[in-house]
N, C-alpha and C positions, 0 to 999 in steps of 0.2 A: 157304804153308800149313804148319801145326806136323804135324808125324810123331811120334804117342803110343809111346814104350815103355816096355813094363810090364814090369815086376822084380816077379816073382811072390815072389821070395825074402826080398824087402824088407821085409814085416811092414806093410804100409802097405795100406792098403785100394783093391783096383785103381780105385772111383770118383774117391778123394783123389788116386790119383798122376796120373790126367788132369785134376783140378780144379787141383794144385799148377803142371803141365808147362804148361797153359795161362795161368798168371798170370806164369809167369817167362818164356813168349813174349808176356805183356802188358808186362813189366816191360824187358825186351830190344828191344822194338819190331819183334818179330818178327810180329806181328800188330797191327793198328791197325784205329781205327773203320772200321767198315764190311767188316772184312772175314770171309770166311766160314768158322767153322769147318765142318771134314770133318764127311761125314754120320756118321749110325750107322753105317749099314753102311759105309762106307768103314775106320772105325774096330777094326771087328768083322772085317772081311777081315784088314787090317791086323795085326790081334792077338789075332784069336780069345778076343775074350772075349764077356761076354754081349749086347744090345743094351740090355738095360734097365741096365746098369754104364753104358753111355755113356748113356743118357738120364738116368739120375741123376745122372751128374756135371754136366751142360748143365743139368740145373734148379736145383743150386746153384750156380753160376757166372748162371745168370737168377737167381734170388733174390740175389747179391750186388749185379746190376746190371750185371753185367758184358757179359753178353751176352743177344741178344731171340731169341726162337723166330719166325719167320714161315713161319707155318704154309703147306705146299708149297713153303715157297723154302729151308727149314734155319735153320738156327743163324748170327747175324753176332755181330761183334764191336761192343758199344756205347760203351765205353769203356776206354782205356791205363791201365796202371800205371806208380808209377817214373818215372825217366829215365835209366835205365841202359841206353845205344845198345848195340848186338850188336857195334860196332865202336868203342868207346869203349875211347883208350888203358891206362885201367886193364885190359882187358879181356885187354888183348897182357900189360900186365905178371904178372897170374892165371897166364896161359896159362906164361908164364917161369918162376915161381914154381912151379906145380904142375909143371911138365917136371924143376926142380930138385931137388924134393922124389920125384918117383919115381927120381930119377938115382940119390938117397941113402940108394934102398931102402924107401920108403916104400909102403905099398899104398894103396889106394882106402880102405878105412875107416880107416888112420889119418891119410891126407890129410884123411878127412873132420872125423875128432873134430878133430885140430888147427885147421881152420879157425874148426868151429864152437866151440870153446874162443876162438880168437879173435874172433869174431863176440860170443859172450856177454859178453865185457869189455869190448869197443867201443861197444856197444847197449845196455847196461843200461835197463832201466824202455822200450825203445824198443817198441811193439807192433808187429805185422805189418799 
């Protein structure tokens, strides 16, 4: 099951960062058909945010198709993204990379720009 955390500081709207966390545990295979995401309230213990924030995120994530509402049973997962395994050799080599990159002094946001700088010239024209 995915474990939501919210980075209030982030600038990022807390429905989008549980819409985003739950597509990179689509894209990870961290979640797969059929399986259920946490309820509200599990969500809302969890992180004390509002109920209707996680029911908003769960109905565009249903609106993309991604996942179905069954009413009294919760929220499942209907369809994966990606094929990027959670345990995919790239995944070890990230994990080296970023460990070198903090070694050489780097922080979390400019690990970040850097990457996504490299992501932008990789990807060109590529959509989400």
């Amino acid at each position: 099951m995915v474990e939501y955390r919210i980075d209030r500081r982030s600038g990022v709207a807390t429905y989008l960062q549980i819409v985003q966390q739950t597509k990179q545990a689509l894209r990870l295979g961290l979640l797969e058909p059929g399986d259920q995401l946490p309820t509200a309230r599990e969500v809302v213990e969890a992180t004390a945010i509002n109920p209707n924030t996680v029911l908003k995120a769960y109905r565009e994530l249903e609106r993309e198709g991604l996942v179905e509402a069954r009413r009294g049973l919760g929220t499942f997962v209907r369809r994966s993204l990606g094929s990027a395994p959670a345990e995919s050799p790239l995944r070890a080599e990230l994990v080296d990379w970023a460990g070198r990159a903090r070694a050489a002094g780097l922080d979390r946001d400019d690990v970040a720009a850097l990457f996504t700088a490299v992501l932008d010239e990789n990807f060109k024209g590529d959509k989400e």
